[in-house]
C-alpha angles and dihedrals in degrees: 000000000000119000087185142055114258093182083057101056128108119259099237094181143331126231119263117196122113120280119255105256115249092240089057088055100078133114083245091052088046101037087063093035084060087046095053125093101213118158112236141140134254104226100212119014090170152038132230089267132229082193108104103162084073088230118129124187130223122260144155145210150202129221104192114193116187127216102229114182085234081053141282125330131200106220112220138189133210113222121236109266090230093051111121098226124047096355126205084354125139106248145162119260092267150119152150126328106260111202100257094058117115086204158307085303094057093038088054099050087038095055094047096047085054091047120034097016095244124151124234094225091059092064122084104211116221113163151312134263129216121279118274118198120200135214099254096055118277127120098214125196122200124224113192118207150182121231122179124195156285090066117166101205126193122186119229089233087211095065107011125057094173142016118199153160125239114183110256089228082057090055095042096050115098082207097081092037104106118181105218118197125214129175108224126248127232090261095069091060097247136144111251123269085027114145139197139185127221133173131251127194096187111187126181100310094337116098103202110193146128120040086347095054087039098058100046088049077052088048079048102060090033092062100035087059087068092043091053094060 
């Protein structure tokens, strides 16, 4: 949970490569990009942590993406205000590994059938991205899929206040990667003065930031490797 306001703080810098082409941004191009073995780098696989016990539990993710027929869309989901953990934040259907999962891959479609009401057998699976670990103590790995219409959704209203679509061009454009920079309160066990980036993805009313911004600047790098070549 945030003891401070991410929408408040300051913009430091915004990314500047170059955005990922549209026609690169199609479940053909991403379906090969997942089947290619190319060597790159994940930018942030972690988070300045509250965590100070250095264990980290186990979780998993989906990143939806939907086939429109006007291009592909992340689903996203807006997290209950109440929730412990992460709080009124936009997240991917996801959570913790619960014992009788066989894997991430299972976590992740569990998670979003609980949450968001979709099927597994809706999701095309294409790959996995490097683990992410949060500040406040889980290890996430992200699980990318393909979901082609027509999906009826329905939010768990415990854990879940919105559902909701950003274009995927939108996402995979620097141009809407703002590096945000905070100084850390006491709460965070820092030493004072101490200061930390983080990215933002803001789109229309919807502040994406934190792990969730970090992995899809991570889904970001990974594809552009490809689109380079």
């Amino acid at each position: 949970m945030s003891s401070f306001d991410p929408t408040m703080m300051p913009i430091h810098s915004i990314a500047d490569e170059v955005a990922i082409e549209n026609t690169d941004l199609t479940a053909a191009k991403l379906r090969a990009r997942f089947q290619q073995s190319i060597e790159w780098r994940p930018e942030l696989n972690f988070e300045f942590s509250m965590n100070r016990s250095g264990i980290f539990r186990p979780a998993a993710v989906l990143i939806p993406i939907v086939v429109r027929e006007h291009g592909l869309q992340v689903l996203l989901t807006q997290r209950a205000a109440h929730l412990h953990h992460h709080a009124g934040q936009i997240s991917f259907p996801g959570g913790r590994v619960d014992q009788k999962d066989q894997s991430f891959l299972h976590t992740a479609l569990r998670e979003a059938e609980e949450e968001i009401g979709l099927s597994a057998n809706q999701v095309e699976i294409l790959g996995e991205l490097p683990e992410y670990r949060t500040g406040t103590g889980f290890s996430v790995t992200p699980i990318v899929g393909l979901v082609r219409p027509p999906i009826s959704l329905r939010s768990d209203p415990f854990e879940v206040a919105a559902i909701f679509e950003v274009p995927l061009n939108f996402l995979m454009n620097p141009a809407n990667h703002q590096r945000r920079e905070v100084e850390l309160p006491p709460s965070f066990g820092a030493e004072p003065g101490t200061k930390r980036q983080f990215y933002a993805m803001p789109y229309e009313d919807y502040f994406i930031w934190g792990a969730t911004a970090g992995m899809l600047r991570n889904l970001f790098h990974f594809l552009r490797v490809s689109a380079a070549d």
